[in-house]
N, C-alpha and C positions, 0 to 999 in steps of 0.2 A: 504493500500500500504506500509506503514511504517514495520508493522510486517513484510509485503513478504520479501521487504528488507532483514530485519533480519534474516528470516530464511534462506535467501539463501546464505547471507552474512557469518552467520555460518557453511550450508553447503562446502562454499566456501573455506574458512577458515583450514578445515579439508581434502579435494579434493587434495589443494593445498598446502598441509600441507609439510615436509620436504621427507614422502614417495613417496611421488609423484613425487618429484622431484629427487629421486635415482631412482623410477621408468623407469623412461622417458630416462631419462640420463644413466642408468645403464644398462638398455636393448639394450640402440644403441650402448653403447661402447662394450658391449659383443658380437653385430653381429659383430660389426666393429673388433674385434680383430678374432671373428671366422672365418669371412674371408679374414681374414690377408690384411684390409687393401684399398681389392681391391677396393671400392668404390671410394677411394680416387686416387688408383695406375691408375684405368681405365677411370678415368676426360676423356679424350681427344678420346677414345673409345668410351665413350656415348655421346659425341656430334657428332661425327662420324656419329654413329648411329642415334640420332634426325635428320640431315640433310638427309639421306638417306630414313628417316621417315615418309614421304609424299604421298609414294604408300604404297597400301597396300601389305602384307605379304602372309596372309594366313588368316585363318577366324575369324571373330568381325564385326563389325557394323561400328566401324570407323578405319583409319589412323594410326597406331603408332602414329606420327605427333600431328595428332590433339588430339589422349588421352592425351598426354602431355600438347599439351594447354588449355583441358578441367580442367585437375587439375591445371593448371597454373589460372586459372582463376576464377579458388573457391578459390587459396592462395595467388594469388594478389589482393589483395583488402586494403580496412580499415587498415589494420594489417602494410601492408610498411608502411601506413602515420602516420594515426593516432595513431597505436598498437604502432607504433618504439618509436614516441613522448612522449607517456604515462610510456612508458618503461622508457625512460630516466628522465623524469619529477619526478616519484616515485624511483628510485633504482638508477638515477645518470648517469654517463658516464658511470662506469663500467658493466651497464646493456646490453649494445652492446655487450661485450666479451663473455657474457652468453650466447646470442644469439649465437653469434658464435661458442662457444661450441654446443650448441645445433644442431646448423645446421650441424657441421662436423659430430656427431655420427650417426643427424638423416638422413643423406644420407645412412648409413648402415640399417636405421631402414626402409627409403619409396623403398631403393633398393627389401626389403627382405617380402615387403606389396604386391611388385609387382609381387614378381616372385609367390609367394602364392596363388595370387589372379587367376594367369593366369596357371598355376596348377591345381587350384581344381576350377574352373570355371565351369557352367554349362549351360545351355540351358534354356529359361522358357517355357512357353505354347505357346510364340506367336514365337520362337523359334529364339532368340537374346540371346549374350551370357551375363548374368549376373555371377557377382562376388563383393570378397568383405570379407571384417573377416566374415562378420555373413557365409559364403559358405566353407572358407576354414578353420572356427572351427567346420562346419557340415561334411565336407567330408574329414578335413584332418585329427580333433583328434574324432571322431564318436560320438557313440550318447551319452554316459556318458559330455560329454562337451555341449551337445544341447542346453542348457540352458544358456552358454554365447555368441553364436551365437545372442539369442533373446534376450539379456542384451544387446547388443549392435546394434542389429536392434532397439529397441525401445531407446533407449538414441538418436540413430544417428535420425532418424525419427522425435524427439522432438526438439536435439540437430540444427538441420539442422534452425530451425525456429527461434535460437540465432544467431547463429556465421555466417549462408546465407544468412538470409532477413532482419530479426529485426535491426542487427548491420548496416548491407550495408544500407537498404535505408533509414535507418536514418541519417547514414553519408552523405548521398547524399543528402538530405534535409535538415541538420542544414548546413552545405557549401554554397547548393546555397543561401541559406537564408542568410548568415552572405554575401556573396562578392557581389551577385546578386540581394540580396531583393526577393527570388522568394518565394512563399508561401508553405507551407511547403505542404498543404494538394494535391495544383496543382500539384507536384515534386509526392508525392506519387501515383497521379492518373497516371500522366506520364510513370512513371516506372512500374505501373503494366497493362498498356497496350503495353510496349517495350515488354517484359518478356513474357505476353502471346502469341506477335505473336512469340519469338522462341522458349519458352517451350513445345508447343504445338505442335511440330513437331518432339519431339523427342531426343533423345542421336543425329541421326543425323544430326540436324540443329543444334543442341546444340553443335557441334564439329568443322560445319563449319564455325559459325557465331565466337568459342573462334581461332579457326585457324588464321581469319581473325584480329581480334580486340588484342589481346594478344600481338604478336610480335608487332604489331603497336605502342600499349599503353608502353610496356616494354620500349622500345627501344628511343620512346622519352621520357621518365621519367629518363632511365637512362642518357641520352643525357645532360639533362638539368640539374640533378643534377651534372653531372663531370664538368658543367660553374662553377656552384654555387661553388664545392671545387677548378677549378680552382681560380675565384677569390679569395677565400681564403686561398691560398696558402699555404703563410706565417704561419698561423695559424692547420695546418692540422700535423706537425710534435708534434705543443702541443696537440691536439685534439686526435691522439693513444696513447701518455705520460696519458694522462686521463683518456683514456679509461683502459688501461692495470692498472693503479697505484689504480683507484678506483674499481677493480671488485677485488681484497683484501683489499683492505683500506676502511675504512665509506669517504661517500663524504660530506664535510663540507659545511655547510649553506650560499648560497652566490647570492648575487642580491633576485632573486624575488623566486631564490631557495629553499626547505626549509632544505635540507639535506638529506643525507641517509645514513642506516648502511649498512654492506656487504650482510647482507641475504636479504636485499631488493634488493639491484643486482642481488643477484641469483634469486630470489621467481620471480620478474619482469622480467627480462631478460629472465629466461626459460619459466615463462609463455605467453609472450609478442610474444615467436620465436615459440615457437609451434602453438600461433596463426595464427603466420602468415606463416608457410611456412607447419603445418599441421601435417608433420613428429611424428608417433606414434599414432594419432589419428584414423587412418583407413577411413579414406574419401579419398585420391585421388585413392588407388586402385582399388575402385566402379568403377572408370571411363576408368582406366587399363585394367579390365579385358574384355572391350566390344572393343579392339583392337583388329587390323585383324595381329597378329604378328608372327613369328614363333614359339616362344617358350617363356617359362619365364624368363627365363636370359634376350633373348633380350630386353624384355619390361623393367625389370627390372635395366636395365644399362641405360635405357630412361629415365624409371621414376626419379630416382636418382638427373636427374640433375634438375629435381624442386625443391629438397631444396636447391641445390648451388643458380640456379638463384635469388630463392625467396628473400632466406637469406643474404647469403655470397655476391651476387649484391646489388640487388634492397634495401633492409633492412640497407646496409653499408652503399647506398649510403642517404638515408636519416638519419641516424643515424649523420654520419660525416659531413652531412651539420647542421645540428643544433649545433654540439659542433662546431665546427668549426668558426660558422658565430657567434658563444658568442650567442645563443638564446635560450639556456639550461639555460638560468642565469634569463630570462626576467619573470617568475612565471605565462605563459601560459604551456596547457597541449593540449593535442591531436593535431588534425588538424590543430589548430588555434598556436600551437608550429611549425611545421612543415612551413604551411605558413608564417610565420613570418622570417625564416630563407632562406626562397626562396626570400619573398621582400627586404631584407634585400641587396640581393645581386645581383637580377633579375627584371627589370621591368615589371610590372606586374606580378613578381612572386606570389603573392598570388591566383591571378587570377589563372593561370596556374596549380596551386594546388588544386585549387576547381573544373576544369574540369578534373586533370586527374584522382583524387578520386573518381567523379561520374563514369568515364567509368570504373574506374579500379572495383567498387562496384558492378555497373552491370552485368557485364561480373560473379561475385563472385556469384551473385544472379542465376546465369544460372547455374555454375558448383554445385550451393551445391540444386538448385532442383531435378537433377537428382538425388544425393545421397540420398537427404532425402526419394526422389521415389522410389528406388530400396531397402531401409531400410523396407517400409511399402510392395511393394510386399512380401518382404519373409517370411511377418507374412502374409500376408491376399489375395497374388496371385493377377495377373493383375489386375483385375476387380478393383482395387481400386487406379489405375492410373492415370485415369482420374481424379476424385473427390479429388487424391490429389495435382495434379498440380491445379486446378481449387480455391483450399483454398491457396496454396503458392501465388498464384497472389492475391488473396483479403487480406491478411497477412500484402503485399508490405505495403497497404495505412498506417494504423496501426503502421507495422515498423517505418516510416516516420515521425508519428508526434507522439512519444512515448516518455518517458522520458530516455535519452543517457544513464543517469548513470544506471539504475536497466539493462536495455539489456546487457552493456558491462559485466555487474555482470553475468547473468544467463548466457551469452556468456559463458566466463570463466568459471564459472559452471558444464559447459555441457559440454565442451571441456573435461575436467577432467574426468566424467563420461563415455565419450566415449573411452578415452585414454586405460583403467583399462582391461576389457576382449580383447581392439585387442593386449596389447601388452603382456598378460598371454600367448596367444595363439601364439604369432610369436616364445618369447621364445620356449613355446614347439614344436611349428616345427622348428627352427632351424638347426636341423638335416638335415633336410629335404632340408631346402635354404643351406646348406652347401656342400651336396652334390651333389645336381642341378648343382652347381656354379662350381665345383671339377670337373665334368664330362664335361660340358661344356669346360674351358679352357683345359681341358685335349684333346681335341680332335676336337680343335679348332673350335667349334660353332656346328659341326657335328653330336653334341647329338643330338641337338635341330631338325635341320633338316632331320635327321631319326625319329623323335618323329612327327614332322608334315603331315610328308608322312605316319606315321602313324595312324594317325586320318583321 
């Protein structure tokens, strides 16, 4: 086990090495500038849109709506809690601003995953629409490219068993274990009899059950943590002083802190927000493109606002309850950082943080089976559907009582490996989201609507 470590640790090391992070960040500000902006200009457009998002459009298996909280529900997870905490713990206060960086480009980056995905989407045997990088580096850059299509069907397929089940229901088991005393191996059997009754029914159960539980779970997590900085009031004008002044400055060693320099800000921060909100990665358009929507734009101005939500809210608001309530100081990491900064200011806030991490995980665990499922059909065709939802569910127990640090490792890992061929390929259609997006406001949504009637 010691050597895996290592090797992955080196892997690691290089994945997430300083390319990578011009990568990630240099591709979204490049969509972000090529479409001058709109992602950010049309905020209040695509929420428009989500709310109107509830019927369907035109043809897919689910909702607008609910694609959204299907990918809302692969990137809430672990990553608001724990991922934020771990961010801050290694790279300081100023790893939040990374984040944030991250999430403003990479709303240009899941805007432009989307419209791609719902573009070159296709039909399978059993004739539901799948999509996805591995479909629109097959059908949008042809066959000379086929081969990063299946670079990233197999990363995502492997990938999906770090960062969707390993991560989650482990998190969900060392939680109940630490506030509940609950056994860790029981939580795993738990969760992988929740998960097989909705996995087993499909992207459509899978869309109703995130429709349902998502806005739920959001909504009070946000809730509670706007108590938490209100009681800390006082403290929250020093808490962006920190944030802003340490993501250039090294953060100097203090309490139970042990320091950090600036590239730990960034290295953490960027990797910590791509965690959690996905942007680059090429998983939440798997889920996009099985929407019944008009066109790609419109999906695409949906999809969008999962990294605001994820990041820019949800992520903020656990970020600034930790600097805020002084709990960045106390030399706990993940979860058990995070909780500390709820109790600190909320009775039974710890509590409160170990239930909404489990629902927030599980829900994680639904959205990233699908992906990891539609990853292995495109190598090996339905017929291997079933036998992979049926190992994702026996995975769960495994996840559960595994050791946190090597998973968050290969999480990270994998994250990186799946990042490399989707975001080669968005670059080179870019053209392509440029013009979509050109034609669209040009004539005010009516591309899209001729284009539907004509399918």
């Amino acid at each position: 086990m010691e050597a895996l470590n290592s090797i992955v640790g080196a892997v690691n090391g290089v994945v997430w090495g300083p390319m990578m992070l011009v990568l990630i960040l240099g591709v979204g500000f490049f969509l972000q500038v090529g479409l001058k902006f709109m992602p950010i200009r049309k905020l209040g457009m695509g929420f428009g849109l989500m709310f109107k998002g509830r019927e369907a459009t035109g043809e897919g298996q689910i909702t607008p709506f609910n694609a959204l909280m299907t990918a809302l529900s692969a990137t809430i997870g672990t990553g608001n809690i724990a991922g934020v905490a771990t961010a801050v713990f290694l790279g300081g206060p100023g790893a939040l601003f990374w984040m944030w960086m991250t999430a403003l480009v990479g709303m240009a980056t899941k805007y432009s995953e989307a419209v791609c995905a719902v573009k070159y989407r296709e039909r399978d045997e059993e004739g539901n629409y799948v999509g996805g990088p591995m479909y629109y580096i097959k059908n949008g850059l042809g066959a000379k490219w086929a081969w990063l299509g299946v670079a990233f069907a197999v990363f995502g397929s492997i990938a999906a068993f770090g960062i969707g089940n390993g991560v989650q229901a482990n998190g969900v088991a060392q939680v109940l274990e630490t506030n509940f005393g609950f056994n860790t191996s029981v939580t795993g059997i738990v969760l992988m009899v929740l998960t097989g009754a909705v996995i087993l029914g499909g992207i459509t159960r899978i869309g109703a059950v995130a429709g349902f539980l998502v806005p739920f779970m959001a909504v009070g997590y946000i809730v509670a943590g706007l108590i938490v900085l209100v009681i800390n009031a006082d403290a929250i004008g020093t808490a962006f002083s920190l944030v802003f002044t340490h993501a250039f400055t090294p953060s100097a060693a203090e309490g139970g802190f042990a320091g950090a320099a600036v590239w730990a800000a960034i290295r953490f921060g960027v990797a910590r927000g791509v965690f959690s909100n996905e942007a680059g990665l090429g998983s939440a358009p798997i889920a996009h493109a099985a929407a019944e929507t008009k066109g790609p734009v419109n999906q695409g101005l949906i999809a969008m606002l999962g990294t605001f939500i994820d990041t820019i809210i949800v992520c903020s608001i656990t970020g600034l309850a930790i600097i805020a309530s002084g709990a960045w100081t106390s030399g706990e990491s993940g979860a058990a950082l995070t909780s500390l900064a709820f109790e600190t200011s909320l009775p039974y806030g710890g509590y409160f943080i170990a239930v909404a991490l489990s629902i927030f995980a599980f829900t994680t665990i639904l959205g990233w089976s699908y992906y990891g499922e539609k990853c292995m059909e495109f190598l090996f065709g339905v017929k291997v559907m079933l036998p992979y939802r049926i190992l994702w569910i026996v995975a769960i127990y495994f996840g559960a009582t595994a050791d946190l640090g090597f998973i968050w490792l290969l999480a990270d890992t994998l994250n990186a490996m799946m990042a490399i061929p989707n975001l080669i390929a968005l670059a080179l259609l870019s053209p392509i989201v440029f013009k979509v997006t050109k034609e669209f406001f040009a004539t005010g949504g009516k591309s899209e609507e001729a284009g539907h009637a004509a399918e």
